[in-house]
Every structure is written in C-alpha cells, then in structure tokens.
C-alpha positions as CSV (number, residue, x, y, z in Angstrom):
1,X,10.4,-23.1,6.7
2,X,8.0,-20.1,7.0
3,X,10.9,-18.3,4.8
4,X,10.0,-20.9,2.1
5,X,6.1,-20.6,2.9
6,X,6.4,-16.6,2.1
7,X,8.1,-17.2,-1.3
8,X,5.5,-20.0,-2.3
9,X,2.8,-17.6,-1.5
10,X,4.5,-14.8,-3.5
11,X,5.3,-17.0,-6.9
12,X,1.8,-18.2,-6.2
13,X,-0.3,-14.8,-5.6
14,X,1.9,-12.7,-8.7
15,X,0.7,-16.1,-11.0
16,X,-2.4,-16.0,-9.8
17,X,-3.3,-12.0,-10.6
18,X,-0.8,-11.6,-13.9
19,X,-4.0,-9.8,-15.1
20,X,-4.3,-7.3,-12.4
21,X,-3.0,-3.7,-11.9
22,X,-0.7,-2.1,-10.0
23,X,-1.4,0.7,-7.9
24,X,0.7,3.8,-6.1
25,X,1.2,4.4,-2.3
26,X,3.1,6.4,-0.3
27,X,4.6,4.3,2.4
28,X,1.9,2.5,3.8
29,X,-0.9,5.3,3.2
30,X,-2.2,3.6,-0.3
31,X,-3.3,6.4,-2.6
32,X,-5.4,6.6,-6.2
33,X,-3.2,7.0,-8.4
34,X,-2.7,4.4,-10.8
35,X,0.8,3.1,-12.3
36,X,1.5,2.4,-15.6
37,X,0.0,-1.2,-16.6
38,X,2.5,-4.0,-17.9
39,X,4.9,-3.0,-15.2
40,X,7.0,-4.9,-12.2
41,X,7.7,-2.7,-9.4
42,X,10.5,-4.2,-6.6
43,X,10.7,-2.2,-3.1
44,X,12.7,-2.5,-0.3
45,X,13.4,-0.7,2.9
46,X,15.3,-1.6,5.6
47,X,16.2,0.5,9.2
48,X,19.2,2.4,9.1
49,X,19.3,2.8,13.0
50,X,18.0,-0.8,13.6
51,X,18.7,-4.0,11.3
52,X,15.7,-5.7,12.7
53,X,13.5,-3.7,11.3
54,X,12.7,-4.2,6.7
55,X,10.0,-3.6,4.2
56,X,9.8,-5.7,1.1
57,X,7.2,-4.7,-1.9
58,X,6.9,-6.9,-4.9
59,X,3.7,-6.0,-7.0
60,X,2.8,-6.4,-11.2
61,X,0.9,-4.9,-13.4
62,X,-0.9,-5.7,-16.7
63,X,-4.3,-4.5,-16.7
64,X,-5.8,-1.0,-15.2
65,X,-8.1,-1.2,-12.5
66,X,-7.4,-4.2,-10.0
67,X,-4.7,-3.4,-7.7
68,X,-2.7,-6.3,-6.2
69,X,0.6,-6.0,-4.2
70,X,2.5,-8.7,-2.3
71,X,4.9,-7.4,1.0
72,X,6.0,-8.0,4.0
73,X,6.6,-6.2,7.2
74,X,9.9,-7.0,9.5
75,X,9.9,-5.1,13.1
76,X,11.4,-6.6,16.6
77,X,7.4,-6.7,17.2
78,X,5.9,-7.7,14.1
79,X,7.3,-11.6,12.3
80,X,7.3,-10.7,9.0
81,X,5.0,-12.8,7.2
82,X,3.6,-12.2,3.7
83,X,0.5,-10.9,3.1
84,X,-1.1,-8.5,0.5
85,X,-3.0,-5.0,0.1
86,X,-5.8,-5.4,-2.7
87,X,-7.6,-2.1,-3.9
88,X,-10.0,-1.1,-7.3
89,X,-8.8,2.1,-8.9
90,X,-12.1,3.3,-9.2
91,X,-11.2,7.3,-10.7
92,X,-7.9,8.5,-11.3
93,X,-6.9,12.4,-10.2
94,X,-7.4,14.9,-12.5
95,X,-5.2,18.2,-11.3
96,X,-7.5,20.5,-10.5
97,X,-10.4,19.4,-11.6
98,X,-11.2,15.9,-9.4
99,X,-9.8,13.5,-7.1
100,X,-9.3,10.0,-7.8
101,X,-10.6,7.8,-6.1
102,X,-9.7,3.8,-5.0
103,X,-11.1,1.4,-1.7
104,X,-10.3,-2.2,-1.3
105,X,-8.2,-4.2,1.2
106,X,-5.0,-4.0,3.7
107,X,-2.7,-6.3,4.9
108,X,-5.3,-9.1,3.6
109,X,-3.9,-11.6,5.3
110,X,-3.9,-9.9,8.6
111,X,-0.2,-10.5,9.4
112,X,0.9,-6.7,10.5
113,X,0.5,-5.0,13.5
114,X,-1.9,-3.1,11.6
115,X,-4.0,-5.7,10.9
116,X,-6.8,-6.4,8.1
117,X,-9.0,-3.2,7.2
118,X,-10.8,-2.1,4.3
119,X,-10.2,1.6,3.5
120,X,-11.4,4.1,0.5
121,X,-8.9,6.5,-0.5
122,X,-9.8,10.1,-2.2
123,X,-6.6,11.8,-4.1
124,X,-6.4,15.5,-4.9
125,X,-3.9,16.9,-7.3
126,X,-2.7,20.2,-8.3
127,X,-0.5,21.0,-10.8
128,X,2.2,23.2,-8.9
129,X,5.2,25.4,-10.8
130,X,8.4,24.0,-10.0
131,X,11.8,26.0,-11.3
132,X,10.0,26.5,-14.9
133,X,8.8,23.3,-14.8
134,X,4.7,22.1,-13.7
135,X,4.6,19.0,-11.2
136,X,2.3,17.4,-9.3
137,X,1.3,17.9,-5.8
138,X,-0.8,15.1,-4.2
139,X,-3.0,14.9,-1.2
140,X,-4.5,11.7,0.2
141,X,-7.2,11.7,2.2
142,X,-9.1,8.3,3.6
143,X,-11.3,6.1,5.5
144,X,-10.4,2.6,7.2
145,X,-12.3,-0.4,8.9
146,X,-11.4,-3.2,10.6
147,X,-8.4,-4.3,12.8
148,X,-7.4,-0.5,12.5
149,X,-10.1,2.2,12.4
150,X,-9.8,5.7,11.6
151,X,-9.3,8.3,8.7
152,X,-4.9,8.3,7.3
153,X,-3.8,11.4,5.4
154,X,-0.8,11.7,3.2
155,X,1.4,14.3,1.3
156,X,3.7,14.0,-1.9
157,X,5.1,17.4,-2.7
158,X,8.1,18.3,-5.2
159,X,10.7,20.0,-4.4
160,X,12.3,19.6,-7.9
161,X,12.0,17.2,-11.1
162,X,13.2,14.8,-8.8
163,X,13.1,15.2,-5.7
164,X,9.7,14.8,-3.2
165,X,8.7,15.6,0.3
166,X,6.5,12.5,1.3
167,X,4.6,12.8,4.8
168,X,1.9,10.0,6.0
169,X,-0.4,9.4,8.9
170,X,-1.8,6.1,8.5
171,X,-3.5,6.0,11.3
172,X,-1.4,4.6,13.9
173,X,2.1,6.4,13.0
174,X,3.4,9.0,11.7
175,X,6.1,8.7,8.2
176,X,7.8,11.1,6.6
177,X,11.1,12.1,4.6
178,X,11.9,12.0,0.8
179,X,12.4,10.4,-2.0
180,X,14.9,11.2,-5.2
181,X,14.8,9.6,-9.0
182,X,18.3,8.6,-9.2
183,X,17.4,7.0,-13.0
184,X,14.8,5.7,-15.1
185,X,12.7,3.6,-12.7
186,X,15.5,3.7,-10.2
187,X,14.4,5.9,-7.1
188,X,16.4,6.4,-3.5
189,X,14.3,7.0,-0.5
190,X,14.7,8.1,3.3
191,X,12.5,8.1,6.5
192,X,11.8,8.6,9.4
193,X,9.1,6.2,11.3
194,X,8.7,6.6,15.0
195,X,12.2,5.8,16.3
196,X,13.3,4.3,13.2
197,X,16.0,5.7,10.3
198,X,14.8,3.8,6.9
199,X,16.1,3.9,4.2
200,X,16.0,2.2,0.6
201,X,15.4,1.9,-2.9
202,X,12.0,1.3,-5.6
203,X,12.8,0.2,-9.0
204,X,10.6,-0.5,-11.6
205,X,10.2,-1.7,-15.1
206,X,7.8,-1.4,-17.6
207,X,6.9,-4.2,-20.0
C-alpha cells in the first residue's frame, strides 16, 4: 500500500510542477547550479555492501528558476517514503567572477533521517586546465535550518572530460567518491557513505 501511496504522490507532484526547473546536487549537498530546462533526469543508487540500503531521484524540468525534485531514501533506519527538496535558483556561478547562489527546502515532507530544513547554498567556480582541455571546478558552501542545523560543504573536481572527484559534508555525514560520463546523459557513479559501498547510475534527457 504505502508502495502505491509513493508512486501516486510522484505522478501527482511531477504533474503538478511541469512548469518548474530542475536543479543540480551533488549527493545530498544541493548546489546552484542550474540544469538545462525541458529536461527529465532519473537517479538511482543502491548499497553495494548492503541491499537494504537505495536512493531513487526523479525530477523535470521546463522552466529556469524553480527547482523541484521528487526521491526517496531506503536505509535499515530510515522507511523510504517519498518526499521532495524544493529550491529557487536565485544566481547561477560565473567562473571566476561570482558564485551562484539558490535556498529553498529539504526533504519537504520530513520523511529522512535528515528531516525538513531550509538551507541557502553559495556555488563558486573556477575554470581549471585539464589535459588541454578547461573544466569546471565547483565548491559549495551553505547554511541549513530546521530538523538538521548547521553549515554542509561540497566538492566537484575533474579529473578528466569525464571523470569527477565528488566529496560532501551535509552536515550529518560525510560522501565521497566519483562519478564518470559513460554517454550522452548516461553517467556511472561510486561512493562511499559511512559504512556503506554505493553505487549507481544518473541518466538524463533533454526535451
């Protein structure tokens, strides 16, 4: 039954915000840096080292802006209900020059461990040489309130055209490993999360 509840509430929340925008996060750390709008993004990542244990991600985009994403959160501790982050893209990073800047809601429903919070999130970017290639290095930096109180940092470095070193405090735990564009809008990702081995896959699709 609450299996059935979840996907009701997803159908219904993606119907509900088809105008809205989708916005970039590391892991759980959310950051400001917009996606592309008119795109779907699917993620899913599940324990390695412990079935139990899954992220799912589902979010949509169509305008720039508003910033809605629908997931849920599976650990031995934790039941996996739905809920959603919400955020306003309020500047996006320019490399060098400024940070970009979002706030808004997490885990809106207050179904994680983490509980409900508002947060504001400052991104910095530099432009960083690569092979004999430029890409982006981002730092995330940011303030939340509520169930969970406290500043989260997080890291996305290159290591190649594809390949990137992703590190996150959120505030309660520590995330880190890497993740490698395997296609167009295809990427593979691994992590480690306190005891936990997760591993998984993001696709997205532009429309």
């Amino acid at each position: 039954m609450s299996r059935l509840v979840g996907k009701f509430f997803v159908v219904t929340a993606l119907g509900c915000v088809a105008s809205l925008a989708l916005a970039d996060r590391l892991v759980n750390v959310p950051t400001a840096r917009p996606l592309s709008k008119n795109s779907i993004r699917f993620e899913y990542l599940g324990g390695l080292n412990n079935s139990s244990a899954k992220e799912e991600f589902l979010a949509f985009s169509a305008l720039n802006g508003v910033e809605l994403e629908v997931r849920r959160r599976l650990r031995p501790e934790e039941s996996g209900r739905t809920t959603f982050d919400l955020s306003y893209n309020v500047l996006s990073p320019v490399a060098s020059t400024a940070p970009g800047i979002a706030l808004g809601i997490l885990d809106g429903l207050g179904e994680t461990i983490d509980g409900r919070r508002a947060f504001i999130a400052f991104t910095f970017r530099e432009l960083l040489e690569i092979g004999e290639v430029g890409e982006n290095g981002d730092v995330t930096l940011g303030y939340q309130t509520g169930a969970l109180s406290g500043a989260f940092v997080g890291i996305s470095l290159p290591f190649s055209g594809r390949t990137r070193l992703i590190a996150e405090h959120n505030g309660a735990r520590i995330t880190a490993g890497f993740e490698t564009n395997l296609l167009k809008g295809l990427d593979a990702k691994i992590f480690v999360q306190e005891k936990l081995l997760l591993g998984g896959i993001s696709f997205s699709r532009k429309f």
